[in-house]
C-alpha positions as CSV (number, residue, x, y, z in Angstrom):
1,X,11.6,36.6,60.6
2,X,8.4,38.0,59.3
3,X,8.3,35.4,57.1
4,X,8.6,32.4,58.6
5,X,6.2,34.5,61.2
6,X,3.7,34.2,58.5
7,X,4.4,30.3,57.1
8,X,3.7,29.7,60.8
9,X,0.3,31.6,60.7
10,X,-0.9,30.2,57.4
11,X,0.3,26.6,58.7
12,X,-2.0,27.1,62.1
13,X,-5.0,28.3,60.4
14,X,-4.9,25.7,57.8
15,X,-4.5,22.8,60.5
16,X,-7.8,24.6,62.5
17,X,-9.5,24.9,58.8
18,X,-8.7,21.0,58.3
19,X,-11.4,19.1,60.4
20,X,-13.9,21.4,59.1
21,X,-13.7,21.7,55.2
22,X,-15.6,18.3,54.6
23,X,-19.0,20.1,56.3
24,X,-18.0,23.6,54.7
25,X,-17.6,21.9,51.3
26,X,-20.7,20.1,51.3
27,X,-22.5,23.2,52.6
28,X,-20.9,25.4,49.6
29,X,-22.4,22.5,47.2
30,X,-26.2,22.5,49.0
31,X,-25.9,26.4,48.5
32,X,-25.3,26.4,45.2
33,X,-27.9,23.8,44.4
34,X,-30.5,26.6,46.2
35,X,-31.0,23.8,49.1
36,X,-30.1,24.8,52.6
37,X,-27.3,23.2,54.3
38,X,-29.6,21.6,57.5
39,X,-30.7,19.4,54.7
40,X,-27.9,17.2,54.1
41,X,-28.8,13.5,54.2
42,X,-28.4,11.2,57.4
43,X,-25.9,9.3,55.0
44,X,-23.9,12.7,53.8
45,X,-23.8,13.6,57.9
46,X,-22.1,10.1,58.5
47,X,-19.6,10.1,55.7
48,X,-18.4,13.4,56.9
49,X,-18.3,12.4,60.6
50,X,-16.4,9.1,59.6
51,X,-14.0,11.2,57.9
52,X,-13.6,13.9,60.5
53,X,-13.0,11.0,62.7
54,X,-10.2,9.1,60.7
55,X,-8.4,12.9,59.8
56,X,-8.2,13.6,63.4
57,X,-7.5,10.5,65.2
58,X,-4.2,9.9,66.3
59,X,-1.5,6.7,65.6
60,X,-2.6,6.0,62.0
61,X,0.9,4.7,61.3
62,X,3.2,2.2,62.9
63,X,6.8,1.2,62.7
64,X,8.6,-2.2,64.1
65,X,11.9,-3.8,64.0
66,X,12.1,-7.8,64.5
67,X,14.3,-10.5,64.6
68,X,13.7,-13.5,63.3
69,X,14.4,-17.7,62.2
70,X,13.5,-19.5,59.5
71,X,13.1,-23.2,58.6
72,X,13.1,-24.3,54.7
73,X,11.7,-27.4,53.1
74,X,14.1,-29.3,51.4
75,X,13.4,-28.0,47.2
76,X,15.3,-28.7,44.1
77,X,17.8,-26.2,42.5
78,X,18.4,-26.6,38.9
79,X,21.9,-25.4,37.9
80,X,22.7,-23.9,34.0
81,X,26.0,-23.0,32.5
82,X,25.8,-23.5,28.8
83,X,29.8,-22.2,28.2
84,X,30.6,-25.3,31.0
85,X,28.0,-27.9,29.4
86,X,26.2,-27.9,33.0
87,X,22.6,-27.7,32.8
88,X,21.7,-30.2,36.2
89,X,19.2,-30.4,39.1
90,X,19.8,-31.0,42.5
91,X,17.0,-33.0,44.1
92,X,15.7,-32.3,47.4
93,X,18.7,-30.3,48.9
94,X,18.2,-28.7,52.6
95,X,18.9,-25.3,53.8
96,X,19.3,-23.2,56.7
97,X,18.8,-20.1,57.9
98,X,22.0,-18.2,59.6
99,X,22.0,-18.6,63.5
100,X,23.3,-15.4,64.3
101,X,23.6,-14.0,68.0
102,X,21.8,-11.5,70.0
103,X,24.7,-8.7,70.2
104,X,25.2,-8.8,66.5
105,X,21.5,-8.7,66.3
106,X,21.5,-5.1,68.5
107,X,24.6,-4.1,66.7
108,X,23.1,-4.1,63.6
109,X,20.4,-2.2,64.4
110,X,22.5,0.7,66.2
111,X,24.9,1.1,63.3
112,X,21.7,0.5,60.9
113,X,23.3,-2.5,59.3
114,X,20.3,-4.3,58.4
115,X,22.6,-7.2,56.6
116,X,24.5,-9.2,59.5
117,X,21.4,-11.0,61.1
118,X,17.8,-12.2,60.2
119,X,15.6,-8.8,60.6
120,X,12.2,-8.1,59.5
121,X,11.1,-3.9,59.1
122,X,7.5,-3.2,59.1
123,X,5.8,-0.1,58.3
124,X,2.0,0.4,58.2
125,X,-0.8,2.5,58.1
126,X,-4.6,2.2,59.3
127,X,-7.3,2.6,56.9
128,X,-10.2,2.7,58.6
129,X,-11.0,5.1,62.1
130,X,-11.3,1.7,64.7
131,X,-7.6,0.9,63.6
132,X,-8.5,-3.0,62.8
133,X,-7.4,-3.2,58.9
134,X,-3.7,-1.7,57.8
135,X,-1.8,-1.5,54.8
136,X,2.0,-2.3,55.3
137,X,5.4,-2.4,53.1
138,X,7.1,-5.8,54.8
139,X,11.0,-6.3,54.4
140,X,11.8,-9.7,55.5
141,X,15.7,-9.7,55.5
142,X,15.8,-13.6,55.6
143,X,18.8,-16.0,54.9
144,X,19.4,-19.3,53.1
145,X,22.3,-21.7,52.5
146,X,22.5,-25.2,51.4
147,X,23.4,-27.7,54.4
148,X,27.3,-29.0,53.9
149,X,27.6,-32.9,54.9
150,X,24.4,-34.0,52.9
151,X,24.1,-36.2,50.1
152,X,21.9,-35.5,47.1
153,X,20.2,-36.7,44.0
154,X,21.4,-35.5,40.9
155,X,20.0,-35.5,37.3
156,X,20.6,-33.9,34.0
157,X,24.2,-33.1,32.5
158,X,27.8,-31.5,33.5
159,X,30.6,-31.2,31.8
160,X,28.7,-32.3,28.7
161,X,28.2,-35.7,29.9
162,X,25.6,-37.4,32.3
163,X,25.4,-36.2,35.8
164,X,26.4,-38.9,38.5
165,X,23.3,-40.2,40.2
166,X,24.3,-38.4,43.7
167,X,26.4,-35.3,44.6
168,X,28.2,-34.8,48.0
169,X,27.4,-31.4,48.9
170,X,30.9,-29.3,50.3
171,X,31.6,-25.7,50.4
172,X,33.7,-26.6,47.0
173,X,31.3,-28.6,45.0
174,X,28.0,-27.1,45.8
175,X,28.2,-23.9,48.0
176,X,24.6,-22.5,47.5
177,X,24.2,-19.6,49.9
178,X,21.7,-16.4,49.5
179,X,23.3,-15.3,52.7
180,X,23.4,-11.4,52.3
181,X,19.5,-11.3,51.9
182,X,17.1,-13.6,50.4
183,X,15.2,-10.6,51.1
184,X,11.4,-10.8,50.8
185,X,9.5,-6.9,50.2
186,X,6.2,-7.6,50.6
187,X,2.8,-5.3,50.7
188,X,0.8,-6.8,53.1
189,X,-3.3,-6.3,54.2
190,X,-3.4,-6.7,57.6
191,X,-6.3,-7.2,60.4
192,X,-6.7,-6.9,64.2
193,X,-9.2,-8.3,66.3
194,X,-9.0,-7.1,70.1
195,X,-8.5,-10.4,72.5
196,X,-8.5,-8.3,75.8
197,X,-7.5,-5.7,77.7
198,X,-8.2,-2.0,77.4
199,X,-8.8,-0.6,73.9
200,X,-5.8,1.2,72.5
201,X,-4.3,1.1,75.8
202,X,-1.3,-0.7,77.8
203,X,-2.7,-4.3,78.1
204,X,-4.6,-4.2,74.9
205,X,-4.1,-7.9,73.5
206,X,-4.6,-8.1,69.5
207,X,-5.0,-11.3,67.3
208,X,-3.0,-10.0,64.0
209,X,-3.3,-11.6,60.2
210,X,-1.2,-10.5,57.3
211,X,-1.6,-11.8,53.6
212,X,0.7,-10.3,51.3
213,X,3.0,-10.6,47.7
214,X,6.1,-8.7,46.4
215,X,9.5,-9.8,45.0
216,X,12.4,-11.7,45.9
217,X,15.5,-9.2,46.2
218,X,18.5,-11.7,47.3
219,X,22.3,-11.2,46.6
220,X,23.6,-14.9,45.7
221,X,26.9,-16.2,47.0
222,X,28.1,-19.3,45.8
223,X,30.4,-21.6,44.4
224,X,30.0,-24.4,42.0
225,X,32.2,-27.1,41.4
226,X,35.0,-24.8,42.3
227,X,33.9,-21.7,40.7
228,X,32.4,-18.7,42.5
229,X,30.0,-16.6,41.0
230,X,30.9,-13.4,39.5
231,X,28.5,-10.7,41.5
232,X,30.5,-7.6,42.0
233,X,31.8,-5.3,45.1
234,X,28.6,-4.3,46.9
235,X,29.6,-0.8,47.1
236,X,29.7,-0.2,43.2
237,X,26.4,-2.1,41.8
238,X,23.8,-2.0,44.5
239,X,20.5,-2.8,42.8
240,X,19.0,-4.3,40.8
241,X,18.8,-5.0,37.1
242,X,22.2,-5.7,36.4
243,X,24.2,-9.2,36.3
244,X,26.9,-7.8,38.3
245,X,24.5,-5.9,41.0
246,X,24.8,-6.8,44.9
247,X,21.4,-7.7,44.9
248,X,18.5,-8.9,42.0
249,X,15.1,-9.0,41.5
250,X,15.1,-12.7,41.2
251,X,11.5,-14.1,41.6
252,X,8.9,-13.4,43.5
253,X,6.9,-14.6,46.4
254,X,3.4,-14.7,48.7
255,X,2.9,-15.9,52.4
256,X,0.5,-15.1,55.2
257,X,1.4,-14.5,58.7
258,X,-0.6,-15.0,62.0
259,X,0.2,-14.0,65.6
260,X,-0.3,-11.9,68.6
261,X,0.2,-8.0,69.2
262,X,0.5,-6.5,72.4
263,X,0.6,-3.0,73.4
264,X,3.2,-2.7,76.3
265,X,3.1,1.1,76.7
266,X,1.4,4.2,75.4
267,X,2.3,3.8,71.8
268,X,4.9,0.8,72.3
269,X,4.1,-2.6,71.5
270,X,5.4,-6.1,70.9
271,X,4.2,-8.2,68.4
272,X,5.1,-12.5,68.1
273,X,4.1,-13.9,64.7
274,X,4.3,-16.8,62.5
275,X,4.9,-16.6,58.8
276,X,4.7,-19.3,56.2
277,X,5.9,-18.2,52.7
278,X,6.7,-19.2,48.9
279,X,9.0,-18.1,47.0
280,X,9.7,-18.6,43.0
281,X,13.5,-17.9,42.2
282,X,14.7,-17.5,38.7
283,X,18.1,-16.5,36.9
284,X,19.9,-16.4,39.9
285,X,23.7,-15.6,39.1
286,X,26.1,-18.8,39.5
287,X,29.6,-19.0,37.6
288,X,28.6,-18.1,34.1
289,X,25.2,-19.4,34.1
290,X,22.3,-18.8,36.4
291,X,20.3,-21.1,39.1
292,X,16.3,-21.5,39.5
293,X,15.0,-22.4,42.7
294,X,11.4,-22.3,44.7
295,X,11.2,-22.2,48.3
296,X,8.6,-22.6,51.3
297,X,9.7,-21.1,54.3
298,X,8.2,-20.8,57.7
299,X,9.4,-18.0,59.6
300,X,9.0,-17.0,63.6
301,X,9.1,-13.3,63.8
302,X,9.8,-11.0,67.7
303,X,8.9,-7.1,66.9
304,X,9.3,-4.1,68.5
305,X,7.2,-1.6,67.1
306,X,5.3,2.1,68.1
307,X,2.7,4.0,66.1
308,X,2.7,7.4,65.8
């Protein structure tokens, strides 16, 4: 008892010491040097007070969960598999996202299954005391599969011979799916600029901008020509260097994002945003071989987020 007594003590005094060790330190230094502290400089004076400012102020961090869609350009995916003599591209192929539902969309999130729909996680932190610039880690847990019912362009080789000039694309001949996460982790520099409403209050209307690069960490299911790819049970490789892991660090990717944030209650805000990214994908796993692939995606994004 006494001694979490005391870790209690030493914890309050600290946190009433905090705000003012920037002006004690620099007073220490001036006293030292022989000067008296009243002589700090104007510019000294604002540092500290800037500082004070950002240590103190409250909701430096934020947190949301969103749903989201995305729509993909039609890009090329270049198939290799040297043991099968397949080394082909198929030109102009489109994708989907996966249209998954509201109540899988909540279920997910209770039962923190962040695989089953299209989500997006968002943490950030303000760097400067007005709260208008933020750095953020982004998880855009997106989804892509090839369209079935569409005909291609084909070029290059398979089965050691010349690839037919077209290839009909069916969930046997050409089942292209990063389904379980062509998952985008980002770090993002973001800015606010106030629109209307009451500052930092309910009604507070925000124009938001994000710029931001990381990797490409999706799990690939597919099959090609009849032959699904080898990844293993997601529960025994997780991540992320290995040929048989649930998911791989298979390319990388950029995009910016624009939209609106509005603050709902106290700390609680919404937050509807457009994203356009690209994305470079290489050595994805297919059927003994791998599959290259670069994307542009465009992405609507609905958050729910506080800051604390």
């Amino acid at each position: 008892m006494q001694t979490y007594l005391t870790k209690t003590l030493c914890t309050a005094a600290l946190c009433a010491v905090m705000p003012w060790a920037p002006a004690w330190a620099q007073s220490v230094v001036l006293a030292q040097a022989g000067a008296p502290a009243a002589e700090a400089t104007p510019a000294a004076n604002a540092v500290s007070t800037k500082f004070d400012k950002a240590l103190n102020t409250d909701e430096n961090w934020y947190f949301s969960w969103g749903y989201s869609r995305q729509q993909y350009a039609p890009s090329d995916i270049r198939v290799s598999q040297p043991e099968l003599g397949n080394d082909f591209t198929v030109r102009k192929a489109r994708g989907s996202d996966f249209p998954s539902n509201i109540p899988d969309t909540f279920k997910s999130l209770i039962t923190l299954d962040f695989t089953d729909p299209q989500e997006n996680i968002r943490i950030g932190k303000f760097l400067n005391p007005e709260k208008t610039f933020a750095i953020e880690l982004n998880i855009d847990h997106s989804k892509y599969n090839v369209d079935y019912g569409q005909t291609v362009a084909v070029d290059g080789t398979i089965n050691n011979a010349a690839a037919p000039s077209t290839l009909a694309i069916t969930p046997q001949n050409f089942n292209y799916a990063l389904h379980n996460g062509l998952n985008h982790i980002m770090v993002n520099a973001v800015w606010l600029h106030r629109l209307r409403g009451p500052e930092h209050k309910p009604g507070d209307l925000q124009l938001i901008s994000r710029i931001g690069a990381g990797i490409l960490l999706p799990h690939a299911d597919n099959v090609i020509f009849g032959k699904a790819n080898e990844v293993g049970p997601k529960n025994d490789n997780v991540c992320c260097f290995k040929k048989n892991d649930w998911w791989q660090i298979n390319g990388w990717t950029a995009g910016v994002e624009v939209g609106l944030r509005y603050r709902v209650y106290k700390a609680v805000y919404v937050e509807l945003t457009n994203k356009i990214a690209y994305g470079v994908l290489r050595g994805v796993p297919v059927y003994k071989g791998t599959a290259d692939q670069e994307l542009w995606m465009n992405e609507q994004v609905l958050s729910a987020g506080f800051l604390f």
